[in-house]
N, C-alpha and C positions, 0 to 999 in steps of 0.2 A: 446438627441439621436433621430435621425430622421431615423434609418434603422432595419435590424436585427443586432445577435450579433454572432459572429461565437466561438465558444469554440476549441479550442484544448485540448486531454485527451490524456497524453502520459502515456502509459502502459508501463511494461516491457516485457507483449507479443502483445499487438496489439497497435496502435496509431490509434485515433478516432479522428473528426471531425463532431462535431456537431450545428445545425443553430437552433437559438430559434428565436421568432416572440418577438416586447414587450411584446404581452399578454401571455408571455411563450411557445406557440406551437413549438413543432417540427417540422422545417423545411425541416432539409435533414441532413442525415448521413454518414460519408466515412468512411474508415478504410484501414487500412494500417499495415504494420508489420513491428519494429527495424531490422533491420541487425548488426551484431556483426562481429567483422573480428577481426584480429592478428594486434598489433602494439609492436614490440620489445621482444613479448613471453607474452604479455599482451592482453587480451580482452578488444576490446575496439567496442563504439558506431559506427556507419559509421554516426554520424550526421549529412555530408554533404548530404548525399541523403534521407535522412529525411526534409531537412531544403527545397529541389529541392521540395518535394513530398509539404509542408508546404505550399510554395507560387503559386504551381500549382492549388492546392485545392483551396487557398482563393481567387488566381481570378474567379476561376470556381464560386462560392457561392457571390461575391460582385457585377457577374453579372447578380449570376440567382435571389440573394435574397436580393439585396443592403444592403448590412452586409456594418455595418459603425463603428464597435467597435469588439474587438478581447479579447478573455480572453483565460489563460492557467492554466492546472494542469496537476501535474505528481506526476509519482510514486517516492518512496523517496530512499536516500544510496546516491546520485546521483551527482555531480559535477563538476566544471569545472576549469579549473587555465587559465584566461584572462592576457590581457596585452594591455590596449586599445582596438582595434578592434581585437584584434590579440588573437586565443585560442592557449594557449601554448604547450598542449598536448590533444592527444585525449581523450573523457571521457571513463571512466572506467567503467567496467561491475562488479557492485556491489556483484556477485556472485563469483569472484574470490579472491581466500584465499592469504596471505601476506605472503611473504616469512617468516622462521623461524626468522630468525635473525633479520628481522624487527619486527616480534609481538615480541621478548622476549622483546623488546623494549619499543615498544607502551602500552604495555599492562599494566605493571606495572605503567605509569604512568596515569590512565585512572581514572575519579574522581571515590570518592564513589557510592555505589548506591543510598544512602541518599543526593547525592547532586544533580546528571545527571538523577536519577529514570529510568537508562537503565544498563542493568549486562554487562560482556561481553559478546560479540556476533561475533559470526563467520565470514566469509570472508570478506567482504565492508558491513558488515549491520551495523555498525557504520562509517559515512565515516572521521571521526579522522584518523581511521587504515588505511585508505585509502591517506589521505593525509599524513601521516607521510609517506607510504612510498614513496610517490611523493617527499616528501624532502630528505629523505635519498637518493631515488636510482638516481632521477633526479635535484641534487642541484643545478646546473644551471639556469634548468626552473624554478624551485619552487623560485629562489631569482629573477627571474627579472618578477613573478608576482605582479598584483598589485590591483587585484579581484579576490575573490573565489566564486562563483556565484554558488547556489544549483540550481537543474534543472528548474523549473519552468523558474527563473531568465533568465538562459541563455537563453533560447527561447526568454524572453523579449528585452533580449541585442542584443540579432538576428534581432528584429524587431524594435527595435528603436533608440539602440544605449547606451542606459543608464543600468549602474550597480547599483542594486538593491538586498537587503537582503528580509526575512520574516517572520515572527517568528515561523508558521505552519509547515512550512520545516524545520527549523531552530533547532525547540522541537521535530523531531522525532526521537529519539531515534540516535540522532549523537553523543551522547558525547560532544558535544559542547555545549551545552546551560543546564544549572540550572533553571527547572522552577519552582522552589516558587523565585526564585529572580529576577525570567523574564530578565535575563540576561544573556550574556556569561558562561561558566564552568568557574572552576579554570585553566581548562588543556589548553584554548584559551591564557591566562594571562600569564600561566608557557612556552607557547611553542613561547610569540612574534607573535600568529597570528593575536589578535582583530585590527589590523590596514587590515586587505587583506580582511574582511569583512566588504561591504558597508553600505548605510544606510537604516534600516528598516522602510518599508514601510508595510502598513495593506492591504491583501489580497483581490483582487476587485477594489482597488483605481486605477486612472487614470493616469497612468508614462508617456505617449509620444504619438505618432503618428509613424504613419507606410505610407508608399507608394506601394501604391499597381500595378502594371504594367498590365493591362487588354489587354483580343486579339487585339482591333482597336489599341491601343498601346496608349492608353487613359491612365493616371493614378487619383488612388482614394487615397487620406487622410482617414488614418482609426486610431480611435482612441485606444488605446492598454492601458489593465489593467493589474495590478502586478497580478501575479499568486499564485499559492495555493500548497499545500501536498493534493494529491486525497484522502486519507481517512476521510483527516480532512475538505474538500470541502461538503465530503458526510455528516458528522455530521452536517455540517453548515446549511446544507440544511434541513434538518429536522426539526432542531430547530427555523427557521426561517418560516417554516409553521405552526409554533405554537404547536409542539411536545416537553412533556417535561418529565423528568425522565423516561425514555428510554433508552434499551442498543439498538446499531448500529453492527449488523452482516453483515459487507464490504466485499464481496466476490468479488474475482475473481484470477489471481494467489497469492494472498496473502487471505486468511482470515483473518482479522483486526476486534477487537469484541473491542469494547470503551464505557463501562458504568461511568458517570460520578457521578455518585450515589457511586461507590467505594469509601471504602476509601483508601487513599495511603499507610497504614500500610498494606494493604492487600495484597499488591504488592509484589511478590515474584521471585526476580530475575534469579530463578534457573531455573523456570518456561517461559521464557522469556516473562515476565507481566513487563508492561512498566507504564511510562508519557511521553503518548505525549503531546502534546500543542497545546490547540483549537487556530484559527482565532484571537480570542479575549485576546491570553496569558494564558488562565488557565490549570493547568494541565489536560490533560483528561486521565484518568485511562485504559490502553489496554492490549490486549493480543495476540499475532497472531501467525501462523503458517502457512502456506504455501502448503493452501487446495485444489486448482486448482491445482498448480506443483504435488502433492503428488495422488491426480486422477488421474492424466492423465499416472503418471506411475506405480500405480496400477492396472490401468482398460487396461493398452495398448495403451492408445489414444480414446476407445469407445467413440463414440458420437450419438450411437441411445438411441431409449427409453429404459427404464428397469423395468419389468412390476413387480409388488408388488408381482405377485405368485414366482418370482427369486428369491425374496429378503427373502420371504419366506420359501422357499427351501435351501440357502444358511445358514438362521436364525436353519434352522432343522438340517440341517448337522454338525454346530457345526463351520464353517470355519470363520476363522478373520484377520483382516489386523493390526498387531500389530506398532505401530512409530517404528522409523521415517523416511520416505522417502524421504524425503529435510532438510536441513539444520536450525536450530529455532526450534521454537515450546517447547512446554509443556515439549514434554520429547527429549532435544539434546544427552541424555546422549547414545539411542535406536537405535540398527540398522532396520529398517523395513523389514518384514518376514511375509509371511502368512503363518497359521498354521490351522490345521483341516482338509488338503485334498489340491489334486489338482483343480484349477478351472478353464474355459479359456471361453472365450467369453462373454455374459451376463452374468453369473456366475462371474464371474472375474470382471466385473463391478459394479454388486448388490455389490460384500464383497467391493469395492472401494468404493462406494457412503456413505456404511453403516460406513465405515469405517469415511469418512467429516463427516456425522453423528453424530460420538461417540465422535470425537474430539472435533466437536464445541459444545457439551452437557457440556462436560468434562469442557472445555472452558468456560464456561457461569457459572459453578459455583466456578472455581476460581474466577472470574472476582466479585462472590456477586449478578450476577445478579437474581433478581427481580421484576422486571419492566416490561415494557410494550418491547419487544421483536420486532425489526426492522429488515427485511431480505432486504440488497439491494444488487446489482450486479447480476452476472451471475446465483449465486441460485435464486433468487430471482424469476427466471422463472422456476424455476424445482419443478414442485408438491408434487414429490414423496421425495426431499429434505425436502421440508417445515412443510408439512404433518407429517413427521417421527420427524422432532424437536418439530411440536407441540404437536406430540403424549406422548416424551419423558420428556413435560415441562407444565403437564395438570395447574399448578399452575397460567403462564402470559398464559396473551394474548400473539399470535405472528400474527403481521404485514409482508405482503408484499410490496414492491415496484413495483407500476405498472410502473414507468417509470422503472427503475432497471438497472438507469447509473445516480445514484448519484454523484459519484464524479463531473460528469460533468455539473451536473444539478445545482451540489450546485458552482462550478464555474460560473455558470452564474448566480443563484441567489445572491454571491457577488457580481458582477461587474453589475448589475440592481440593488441594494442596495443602490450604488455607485452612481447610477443617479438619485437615488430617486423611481425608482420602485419596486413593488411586486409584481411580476407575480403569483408568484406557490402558492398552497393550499396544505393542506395534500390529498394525494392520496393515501396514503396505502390501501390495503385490507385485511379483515381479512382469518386467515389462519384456512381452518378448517383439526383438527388434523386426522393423516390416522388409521387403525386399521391395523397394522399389526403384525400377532400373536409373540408371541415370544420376540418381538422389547425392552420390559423391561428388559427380563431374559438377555435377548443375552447383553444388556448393562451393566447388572452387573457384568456378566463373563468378557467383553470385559474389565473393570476397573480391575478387580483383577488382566488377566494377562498383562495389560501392566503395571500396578505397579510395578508389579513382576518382570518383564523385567529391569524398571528404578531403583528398588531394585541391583538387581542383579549386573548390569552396574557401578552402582555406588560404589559396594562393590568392585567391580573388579578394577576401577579406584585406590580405596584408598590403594588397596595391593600393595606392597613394587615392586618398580623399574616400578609401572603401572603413578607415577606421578599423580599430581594433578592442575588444572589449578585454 
């Protein structure tokens, strides 16, 4: 490798572009936003003006920073139906629910949870349900594919031409893959798909070359690595700076918490506590909920600071943000509702934050954890986050992420693995816990009543003509 290495980090709300040095430094950073549009009464990606936005950027960075190698990660649900060069239909917005008539379908034939270690799960967050209903509703397309390519992939095949599996994307929680057998489900076998999935390749490896078309109208050979699941990027990265028996608090619209110290009986699927599947195939023990989406429509969108006397005041008054306010999480069974009073502006953002807060507490001890405590992503920069979870969890340590765009970083820590280097070191910092009054009581209340809630809910569910899924 004779250049830098550009990363692509595709989010579900922002798409990033990041430029590392061999000796790891950050080079330069872009960012950019998916566009979602209508195709057929479907949501789907606009991936051609992402893909515009994709080769814009890498000329810009291969002529300010001779980036000579290219690596990807994305967020996961995510895929594509190919046919040669050809994408057969646009990709789908993994937040959209499946028609009725397709889940009564899918659903019943969906493995155990003892085989998949993923329960059911709502709209596209398993994309089985996704593809089933790609065959049902468009059996045209879906027979004259000839690759099913999870997202990372498709970006690869964008830029080199080759269809490519992985098993990081592969194990998150799709329904497709059984990981103690590091293989296919049963449901890939029963449905005739393990031929439309290509061959797996390990996360970071070197798949092809790319051409890259620069202003003088010069072009560069860049060499392109398989891509990654951004959660499972982040863990890779930690552990590959010599961090060990550690839980991973992956922030940003998902909260993603992966203690591999779990054990897998622990795993409770009502709970949506998963197996994912590290870089390397092993199960990794998870749990997520969807802590940025659920902020941001609690709080209104707030994005100033939130001063600890708010949080304070809110803590005194008694007010709480009960789940669930997106779809997933701990408690699906919950409508999200704040209760104790009205509150609007900072007020309304302290009960928000307190509220990621409680969840990711809550979170942390289904999950078993014990360990040494990781905060990376978007909290990872908020004090008044960190502080309140290590106030809440005097027992670990909790770490920061001073870079605090893991996904991306452990993307490029595989693909410089791959060439033989090791740039990064652990950087975390330690976290020191806040005092804010109140902060224990107000948590034990906060557990009773959303118990109470997911009590309730589910007493309601079991009563006659309320059905049961």
């Amino acid at each position: 490798m004779s250049g830098a290495l550009a990363v692509f980090d595709f989010g579900k709300t922002n798409t990033k572009l990041f430029v590392f040095a061999q000796d790891g430094t950050l080079l330069d950073e872009r960012r950019s936003a998916p566009a979602w549009t209508d195709f057929r009464g479907r949501a789907v990606l606009d991936d051609a003006a992402l893909l515009v936005w994709l080769k814009e950027q890498l000329a810009c960075v291969v002529s300010q920073h001779d980036v000579a190698n290219v690596m990807v990660s994305a967020h996961g649900c995510t895929f594509a139906l190919t046919r040669g060069g050809e994408l057969l239909h646009p990709i789908l917005d993994y937040e959209q629910e499946v028609p009725e008539t397709v889940s009564a379908e899918i659903d019943p034939k969906l493995p155990a949870f003892s085989e998949s270690f993923t329960p059911w799960l709502p709209l596209g967050f398993s994309i089985a349900r996704h593809m089933y209903w790609l065959q049902m509703d468009e059996p045209d397309i879906f027979a004259q594919t000839d690759a099913v390519l999870c997202f990372p992939q498709y970006w690869i095949w964008r830029l080199t031409g080759r269809t490519l599996a992985e098993c990081s994307y592969l194990g998150a929680h799709s329904q497709l893959w059984a990981p103690l057998e590091r293989d296919y489900s049963s449901l890939v076998d029963r449905l005739g798909w393990r031929a439309l999935f290509p061959e797996i390749v390990p996360a970071g490896a070197v798949v092809g070359k790319t051409a890259v078309t620069l202003k003088d109208g010069s072009t560069r050979e860049l060499d392109v690595h398989n891509g990654v699941h951004d959660s499972n990027a982040a863990l890779s990265y930690y552990r590959m700076t010599g961090l060990e028996h550690f839980t991973l608090v992956s922030t940003g619209t998902w909260v993603i918490i992966i203690n591999l110290d779990c054990p897998l009986d622990a795993l409770d699927g009502e709970r949506d506590m998963i197996a994912n599947v590290t870089v390397k195939g092993e199960p990794a023990p998870s749990l997520r909920f969807m802590g940025g989406r659920e902020y941001d429509r609690i709080s209104g969108q707030w994005n100033k600071p939130i001063a600890q006397a708010t949080v304070e005041r809110v803590i005194e008054r008694g007010v709480f943000a009960l789940p669930s306010w997106a779809a997933g999480g701990p408690f699906p069974e919950n409508e999200g509702h704040v209760l104790g009073g009205e509150v609007e502006g900072e007020e309304r953002a302290a009960v928000a934050a307190l509220y990621v807060v409680m969840m990711t507490d809550l979170s942390l001890d289904l999950i078993r954890s014990q360990n040494l405590l990781v905060v990376d992503g978007g909290l990872a920069r908020i004090d008044l986050f960190n502080g309140m979870l290590a106030q809440l969890r005097p027992r670990q340590t909790v770490v920061r992420s001073a870079m605090a765009e893991g996904s991306a970083t452990g993307a490029a820590a595989l693909a410089f693995d791959a060439l033989g280097l090791a740039p990064f070191r652990d950087e975390t910092v330690p976290v020191r816990p806040s005092a804010v009054k109140g902060l224990e009581a107000y948590r034990d209340r906060w557990r009773e009543l959303a118990e109470q809630a997911r009590d309730d809910a589910r007493a309601n569910r079991m009563m006659p003509g309320k059905g049961e899924r």
